[in-house]
N, C-alpha and C positions, 0 to 999 in steps of 0.2 A: 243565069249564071249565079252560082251561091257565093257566097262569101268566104267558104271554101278553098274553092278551085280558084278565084281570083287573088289569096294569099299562094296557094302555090305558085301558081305563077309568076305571081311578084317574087316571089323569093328564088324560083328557076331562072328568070330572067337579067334580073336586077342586081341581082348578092354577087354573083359569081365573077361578073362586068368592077364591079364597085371593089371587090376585093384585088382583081388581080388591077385596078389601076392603080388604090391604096400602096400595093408592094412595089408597082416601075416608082412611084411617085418616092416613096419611103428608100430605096433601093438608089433611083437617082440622085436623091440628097445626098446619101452615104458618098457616093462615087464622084460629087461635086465636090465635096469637103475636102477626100482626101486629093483629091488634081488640084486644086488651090492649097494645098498645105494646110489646110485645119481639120486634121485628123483628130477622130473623137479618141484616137486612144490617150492613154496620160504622158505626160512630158515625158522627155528623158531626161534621166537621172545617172548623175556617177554613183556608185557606192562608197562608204568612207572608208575603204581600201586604194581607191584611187590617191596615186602619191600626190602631195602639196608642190602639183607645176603653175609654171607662171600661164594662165591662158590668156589668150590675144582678146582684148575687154570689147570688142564690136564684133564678138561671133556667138553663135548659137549651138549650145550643144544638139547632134541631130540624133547619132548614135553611142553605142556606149557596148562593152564587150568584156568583160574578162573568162570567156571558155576560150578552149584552142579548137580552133574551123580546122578539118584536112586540108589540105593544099595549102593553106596562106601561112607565112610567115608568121614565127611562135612568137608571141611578145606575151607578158604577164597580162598587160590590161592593153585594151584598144580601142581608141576613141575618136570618134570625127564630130566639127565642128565645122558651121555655115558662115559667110559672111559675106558681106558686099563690097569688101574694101579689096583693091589686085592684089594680085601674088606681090609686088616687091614691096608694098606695103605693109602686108603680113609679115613678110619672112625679114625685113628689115626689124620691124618692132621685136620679132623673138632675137635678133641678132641685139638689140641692143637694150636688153632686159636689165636694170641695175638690181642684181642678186648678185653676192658674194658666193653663192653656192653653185650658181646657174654657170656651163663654163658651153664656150663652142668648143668640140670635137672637130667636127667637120662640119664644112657649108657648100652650098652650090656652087658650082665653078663659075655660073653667071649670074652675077645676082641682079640682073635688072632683066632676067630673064620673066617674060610674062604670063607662060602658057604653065611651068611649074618650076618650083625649087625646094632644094634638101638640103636638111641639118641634121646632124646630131649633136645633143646637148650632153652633160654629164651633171647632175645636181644630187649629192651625198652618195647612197649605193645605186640609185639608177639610173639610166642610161637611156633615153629620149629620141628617138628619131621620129622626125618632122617632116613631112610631105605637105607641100599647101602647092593645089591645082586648079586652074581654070578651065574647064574644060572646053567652052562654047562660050562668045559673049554675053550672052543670055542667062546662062547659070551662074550660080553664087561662087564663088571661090571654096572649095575645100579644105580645111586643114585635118587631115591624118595626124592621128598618134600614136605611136606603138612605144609602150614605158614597158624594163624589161628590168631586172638587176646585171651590175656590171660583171 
């Protein structure tokens, strides 16, 4: 056998094996990152259009939005944010925000409610409605934002 036909071989053999393990291997990191939450893409970010609101200081912004989606309710900008602290915990602290500008609207009819509760805020021209939800004990707490003008 020449030395040849024993590189083909090797390389019919060997390459084809080694590349497609290289990609599950490559392929399964990706898909471990983002199931544990360390997604390679870049943070999210508000834009400096985003109005100056008071945000709850133990949460993580996750998402961020200002186009209008069909179906979902029109807000200027719409933002959610992650935390591990319960609903009346969060929705407490927006309830007792010291801003002179920051006003309650409305609030939850149960505020020791733990599965979800709503606010609407009013702070110069706009108008703030607040959802923070728990969905499953397991998951983080949500807080929804939809900032709209009055």
């Amino acid at each position: 056998m020449d030395i040849n036909s024993k590189y083909k071989k090797f390389i019919k053999y060997f390459i084809p094996p080694f590349i497609i393990i290289i990609s599950v291997l490559s392929l399964s990191s990706i898909i471990l990152k983002n199931y544990l939450g360390k997604s390679t893409s870049q943070e999210v970010v508000l834009t400096k259009d985003f109005p100056d609101i008071p945000v709850y200081p133990k949460a993580k912004l996750s998402s961020y939005s200002d186009e209008e989606m069909e179906g979902e309710v029109e807000y200027q900008f719409k933002a959610t944010w992650e935390s591990k602290d319960s609903v009346p915990q969060v929705m407490d602290w927006y309830q007792n925000v010291k801003d002179e500008n920051w006003v309650v609207v409305t609030q939850s009819s149960d505020p020791g409610a733990t599965g979800a509760q709503d606010a609407v805020f009013e702070s110069g021209t706009w108008r703030i409605y607040i959802i923070v939800q728990k969905r499953d004990i397991d998951d983080p707490t949500f807080i929804y934002v939809g900032v709209d003008t009055k």
